[in-house]
FIVEXLUM-487554 format. One record per residue (C-alpha): x, y, z; residue in three letters. Coordinates in steps of 0.001 Angstrom, whole numbers, plus 500000, padded with zeros to 6 digits. Layout:
XYZALA ...
end
This chain:
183245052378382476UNK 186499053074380649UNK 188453049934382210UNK 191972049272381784UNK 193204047439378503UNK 189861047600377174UNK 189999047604373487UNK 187865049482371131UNK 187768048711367760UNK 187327050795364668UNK 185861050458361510UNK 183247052310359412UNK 181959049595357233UNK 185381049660355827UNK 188880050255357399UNK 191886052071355681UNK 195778051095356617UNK 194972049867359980UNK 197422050537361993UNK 199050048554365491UNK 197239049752368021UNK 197888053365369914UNK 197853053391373513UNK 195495056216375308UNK 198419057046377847UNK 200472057855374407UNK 197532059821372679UNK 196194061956375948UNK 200440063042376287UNK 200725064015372616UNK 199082067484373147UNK 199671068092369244UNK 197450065848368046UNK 193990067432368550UNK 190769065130369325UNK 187767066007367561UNK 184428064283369018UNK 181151063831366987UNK 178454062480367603UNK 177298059927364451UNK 174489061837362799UNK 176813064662362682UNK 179112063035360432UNK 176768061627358690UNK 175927065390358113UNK 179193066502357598UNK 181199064171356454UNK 181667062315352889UNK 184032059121353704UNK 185276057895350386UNK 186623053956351090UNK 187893053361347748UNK 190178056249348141UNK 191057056468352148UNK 189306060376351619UNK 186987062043353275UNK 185051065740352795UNK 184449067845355719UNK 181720070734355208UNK 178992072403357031UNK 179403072931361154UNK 182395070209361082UNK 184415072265358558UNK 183888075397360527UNK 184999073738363573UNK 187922072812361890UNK 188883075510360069UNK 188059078265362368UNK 188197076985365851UNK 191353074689365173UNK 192805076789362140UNK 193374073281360343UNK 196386073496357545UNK 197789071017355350UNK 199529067928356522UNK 198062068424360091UNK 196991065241362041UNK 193706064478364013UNK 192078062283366015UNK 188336062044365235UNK 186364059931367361UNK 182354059019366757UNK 180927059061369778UNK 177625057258368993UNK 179727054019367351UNK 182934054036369622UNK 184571054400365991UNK 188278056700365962UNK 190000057901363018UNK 193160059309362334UNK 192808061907359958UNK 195296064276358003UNK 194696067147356228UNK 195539067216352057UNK 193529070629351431UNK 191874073045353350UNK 189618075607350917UNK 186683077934351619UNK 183722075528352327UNK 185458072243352251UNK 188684070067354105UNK 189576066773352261UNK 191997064500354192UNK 193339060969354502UNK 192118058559356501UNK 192482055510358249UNK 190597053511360938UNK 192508053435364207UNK 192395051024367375UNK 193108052589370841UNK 194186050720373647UNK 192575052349377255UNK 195422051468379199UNK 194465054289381580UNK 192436053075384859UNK 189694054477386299UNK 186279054254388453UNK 183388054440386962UNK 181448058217387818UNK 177786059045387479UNK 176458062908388325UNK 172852063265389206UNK 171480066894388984UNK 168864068494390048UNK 167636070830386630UNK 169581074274386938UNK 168118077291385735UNK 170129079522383078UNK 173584078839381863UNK 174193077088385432UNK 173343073903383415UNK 176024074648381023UNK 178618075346383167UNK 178031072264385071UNK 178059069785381983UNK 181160071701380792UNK 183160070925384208UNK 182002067875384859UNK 182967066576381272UNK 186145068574382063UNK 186796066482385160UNK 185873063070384283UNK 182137062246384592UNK 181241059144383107UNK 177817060542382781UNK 175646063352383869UNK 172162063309384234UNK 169452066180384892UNK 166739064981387459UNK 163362067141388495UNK 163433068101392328UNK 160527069352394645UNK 162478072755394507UNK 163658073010390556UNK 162802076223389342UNK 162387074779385788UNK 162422071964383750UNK 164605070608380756UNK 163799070555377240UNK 164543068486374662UNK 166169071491372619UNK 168129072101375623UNK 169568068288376099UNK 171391068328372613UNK 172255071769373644UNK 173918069897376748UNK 175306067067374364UNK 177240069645372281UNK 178547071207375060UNK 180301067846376570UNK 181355067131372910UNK 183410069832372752UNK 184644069912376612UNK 185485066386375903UNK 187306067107372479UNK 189449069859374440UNK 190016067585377806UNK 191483065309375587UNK 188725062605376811UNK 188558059144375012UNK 184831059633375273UNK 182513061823375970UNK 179641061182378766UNK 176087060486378292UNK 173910062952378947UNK 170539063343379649UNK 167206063505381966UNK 166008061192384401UNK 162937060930386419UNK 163474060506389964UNK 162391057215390729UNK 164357055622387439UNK 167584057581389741UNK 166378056114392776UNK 166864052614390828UNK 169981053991389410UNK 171568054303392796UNK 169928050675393884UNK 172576049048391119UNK 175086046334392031UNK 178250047750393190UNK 177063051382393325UNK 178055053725396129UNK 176761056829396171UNK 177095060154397829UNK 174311063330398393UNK 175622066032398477UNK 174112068603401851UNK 174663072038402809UNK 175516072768406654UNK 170735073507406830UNK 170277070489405660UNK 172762068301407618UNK 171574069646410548UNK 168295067170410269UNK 170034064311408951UNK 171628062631412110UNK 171884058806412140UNK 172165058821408501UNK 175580057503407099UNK 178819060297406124UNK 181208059684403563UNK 184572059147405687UNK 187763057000404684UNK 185810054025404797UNK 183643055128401995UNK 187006055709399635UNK 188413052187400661UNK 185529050088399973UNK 185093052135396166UNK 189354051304396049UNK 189284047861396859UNK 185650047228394820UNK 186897046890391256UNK 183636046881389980UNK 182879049992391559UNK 180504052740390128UNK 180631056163392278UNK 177194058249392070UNK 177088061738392628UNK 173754063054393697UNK 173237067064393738UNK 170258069461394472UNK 168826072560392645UNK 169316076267393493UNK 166714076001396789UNK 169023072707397680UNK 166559069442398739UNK 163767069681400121UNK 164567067458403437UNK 161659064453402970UNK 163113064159399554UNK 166735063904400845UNK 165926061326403298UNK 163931059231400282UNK 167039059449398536UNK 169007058401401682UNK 167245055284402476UNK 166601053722398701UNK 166263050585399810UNK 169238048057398328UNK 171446051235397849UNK 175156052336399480UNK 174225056227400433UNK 176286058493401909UNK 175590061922402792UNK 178609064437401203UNK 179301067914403045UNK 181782070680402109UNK 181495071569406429UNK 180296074998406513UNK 181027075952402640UNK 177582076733400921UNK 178356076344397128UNK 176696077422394145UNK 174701074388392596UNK 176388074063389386UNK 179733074362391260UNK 178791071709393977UNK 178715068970391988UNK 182298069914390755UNK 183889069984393714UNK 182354067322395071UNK 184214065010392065UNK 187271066227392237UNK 187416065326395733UNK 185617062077395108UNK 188060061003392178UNK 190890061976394560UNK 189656060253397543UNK 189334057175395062UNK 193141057315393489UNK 192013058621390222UNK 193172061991390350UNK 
end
């Protein structure tokens, strides 16, 4: 959870001009200064850091980024953030050729003085480019971290190839949402979600179309109780639990609904039936303005 005046330090085995701190409220406001997220491999890959010199080579799929996605010229500024080591950079630009960017460097400390709840999504695996769409938004909108589950009524499964394929995705989302960080994301069995939801302090919501609510009487709804408890909890982690294309099967709602040790509350959009990769959406924009954090 990105808490406030947590404090993540930088440093890449070496550290360049360190700088006083920069606050995230400053950095997310400064619209100018683009945000580049990598994952650590990838710079390994892609980038040459020179600590003698405060230099470092872009090439390969990092240059192109740079160069044609965000058309980077001499003397611009960046923010480049390695995902997999919490390490940022500021970088700026000394020459931009054909196959190569050299810039200047420098290790940088940012200051999250920016708030927030801590928010899990739980998906059932979506066929297509549903999946895409869904890590793209969530990223988009906040999501701490988003998680692809099996259901009784998943018309596929997820691959390995298409996880990283997931992980790029919220890389980039994240880079252009200005994010700090970008969320985890993965697959989860069922029963490791199940134990997921059990954690201290978690309160989670399933998310039910109008069919399905239909057979779930007795079991508890998210009201204005649910937002006050998650407000005034300041350890608070808000699960989001969604279904495939077919939507839950209803034994394997209820299973969900009565984890034993867990805070479950059934979600409904009334008589809206979403899309599944859009459910999950709304459902945490509402949630993260329910909560204050929107």
């Amino acid at each position: 959870m990105e808490s406030a005046r947590s404090f993540i330090t930088i440093s890449r085995s070496y550290m360049c001009d360190l700088k006083v701190p920069l606050k995230y409220s400053g950095l997310i406001s400064d619209y100018k200064l683009k945000i580049i997220h990598q994952k650590g491999e990838e710079l390994d890959r892609c980038a040459d850091f020179d600590c003698a010199s405060c230099e470092v080579v872009f090439s390969g799929a990092l240059y192109n980024y740079m160069a044609n996605a965000l058309r980077a010229v001499e003397g611009e500024e960046f923010v480049l953030a390695d995902n997999s080591a919490k390490k940022y950079y500021r970088i700026r630009v000394k020459a931009a050729g054909k196959k190569k960017i050299t810039a200047g460097f420098e290790a940088l400390e940012i200051e999250n003085d920016i708030q927030k709840k801590e928010y899990n999504c739980f998906i059932a695996v979506l066929k297509g480019a549903a999946g895409e769409e869904a890590v793209e938004r969530l990223t988009e909108l906040g999501a701490d971290s988003i998680f692809f589950f099996r259901s009784r009524y998943s018309q596929c499964d997820l691959s390995a190839e298409k996880i990283e394929r997931y992980e790029k995705i919220a890389m980039a989302a994240s880079s252009q949402s200005r994010r700090l960080s970008a969320p985890a994301v993965g697959k989860i069995e069922f029963a490791s979600l199940r134990e997921k939801l059990a954690a201290p302090a978690s309160y989670t919501l399933l998310l039910a179309e109008p069919s399905l609510c239909s057979g779930m009487a007795g079991f508890k709804t998210a009201g204005a109780d649910f937002y006050e408890a998650v407000i005034k909890d300041p350890a608070a982690a808000v699960n989001i639990v969604s279904g495939p294309e077919g939507g839950f099967e209803p034994g394997e709602a209820e299973s969900i609904l009565r984890t034993k040790g867990a805070n479950v509350h059934i979600l409904s959009f009334k008589n809206m039936v979403l899309r599944a990769q859009f459910a999950p959406q709304a459902a945490l924009a509402v949630i993260k303005n329910g909560c204050g954090d929107m």
